[in-house]
C-alpha positions as CSV (number, residue, x, y, z in Angstrom):
1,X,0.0,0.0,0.0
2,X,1.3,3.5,-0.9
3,X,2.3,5.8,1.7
4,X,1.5,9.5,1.9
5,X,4.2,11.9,3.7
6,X,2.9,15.4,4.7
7,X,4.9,18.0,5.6
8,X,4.2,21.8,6.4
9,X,4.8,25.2,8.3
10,X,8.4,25.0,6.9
11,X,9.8,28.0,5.0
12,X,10.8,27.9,1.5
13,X,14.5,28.2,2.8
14,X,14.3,25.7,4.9
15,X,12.9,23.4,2.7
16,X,15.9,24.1,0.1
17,X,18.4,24.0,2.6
18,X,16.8,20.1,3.4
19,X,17.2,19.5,-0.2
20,X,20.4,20.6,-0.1
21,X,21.6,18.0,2.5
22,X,19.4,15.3,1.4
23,X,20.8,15.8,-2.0
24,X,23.5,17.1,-2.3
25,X,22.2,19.3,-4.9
26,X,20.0,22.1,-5.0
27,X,17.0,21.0,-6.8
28,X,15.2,17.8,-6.7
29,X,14.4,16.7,-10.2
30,X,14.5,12.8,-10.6
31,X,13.4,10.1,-7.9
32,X,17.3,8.9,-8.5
33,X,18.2,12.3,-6.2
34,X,16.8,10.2,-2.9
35,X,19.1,8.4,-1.0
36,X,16.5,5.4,-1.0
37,X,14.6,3.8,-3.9
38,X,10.5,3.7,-3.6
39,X,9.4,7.4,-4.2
40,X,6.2,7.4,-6.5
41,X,6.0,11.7,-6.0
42,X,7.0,14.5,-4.7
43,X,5.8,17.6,-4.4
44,X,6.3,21.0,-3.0
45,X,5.1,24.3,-2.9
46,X,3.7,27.4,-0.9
47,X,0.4,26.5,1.2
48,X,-1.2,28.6,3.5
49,X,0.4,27.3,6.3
50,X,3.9,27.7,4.8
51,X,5.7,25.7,2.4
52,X,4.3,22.2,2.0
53,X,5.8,19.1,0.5
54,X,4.0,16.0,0.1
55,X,5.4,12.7,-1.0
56,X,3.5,9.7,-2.2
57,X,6.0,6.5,-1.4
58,X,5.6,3.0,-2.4
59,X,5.5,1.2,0.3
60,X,5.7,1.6,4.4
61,X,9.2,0.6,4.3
62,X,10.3,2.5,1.6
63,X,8.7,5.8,3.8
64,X,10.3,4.9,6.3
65,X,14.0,4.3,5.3
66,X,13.9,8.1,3.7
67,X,12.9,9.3,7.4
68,X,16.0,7.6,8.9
69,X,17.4,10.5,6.4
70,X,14.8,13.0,6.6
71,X,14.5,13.3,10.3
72,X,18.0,14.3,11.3
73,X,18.5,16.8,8.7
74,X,15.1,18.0,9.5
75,X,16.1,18.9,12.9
76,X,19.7,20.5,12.0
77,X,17.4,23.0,10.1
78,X,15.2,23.5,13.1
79,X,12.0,21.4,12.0
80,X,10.6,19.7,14.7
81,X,7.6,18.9,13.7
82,X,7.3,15.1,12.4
83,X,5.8,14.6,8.9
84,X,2.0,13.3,9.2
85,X,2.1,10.2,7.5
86,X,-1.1,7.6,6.3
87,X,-1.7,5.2,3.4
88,X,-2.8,6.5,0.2
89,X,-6.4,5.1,-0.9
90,X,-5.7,5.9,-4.4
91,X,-2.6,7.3,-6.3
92,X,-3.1,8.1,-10.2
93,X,-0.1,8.9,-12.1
94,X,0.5,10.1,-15.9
């Protein structure tokens, strides 16, 4: 079952600067620039509660090996706030 990460009341530069580390660059633009395999999405953008990035992953296990990374370079860039996360009832890609 797919697994849906939430994220939100980040800033943009934050957000980039977790990019950054996750990276190593300083743009995601191919599922190869994870340091785990399994992402089905990601998206990012300005919400009304700050920037917002959801990720659609394929599998519980998959979601949750990218938090080992995620959740250590959330907190060097002062995010403390854990991801929501829940599986996806539907996904629909192109």
């Amino acid at each position: 079952m797919p697994i849906v990460l939430v994220h939100e009341g980040m800033t943009q530069e934050q957000y980039e600067e977790t990019v950054r580390r996750v990276a190593g660059k300083e743009r995601m633009e191919s599922a190869a620039d994870w340091p785990v395999p399994g992402l089905i999405s990601h998206t990012a953008g300005l919400g009304p509660n700050g920037f917002r990035v959801v990720d659609v992953w394929e599998s519980q296990e998959a979601a949750d090996a990218f938090g080992a990374h995620l959740i250590p370079v959330l907190h060097e860039v002062g995010i403390e706030q854990q991801p929501e996360m829940y599986e996806a009832h539907t996904v629909v890609s192109a």
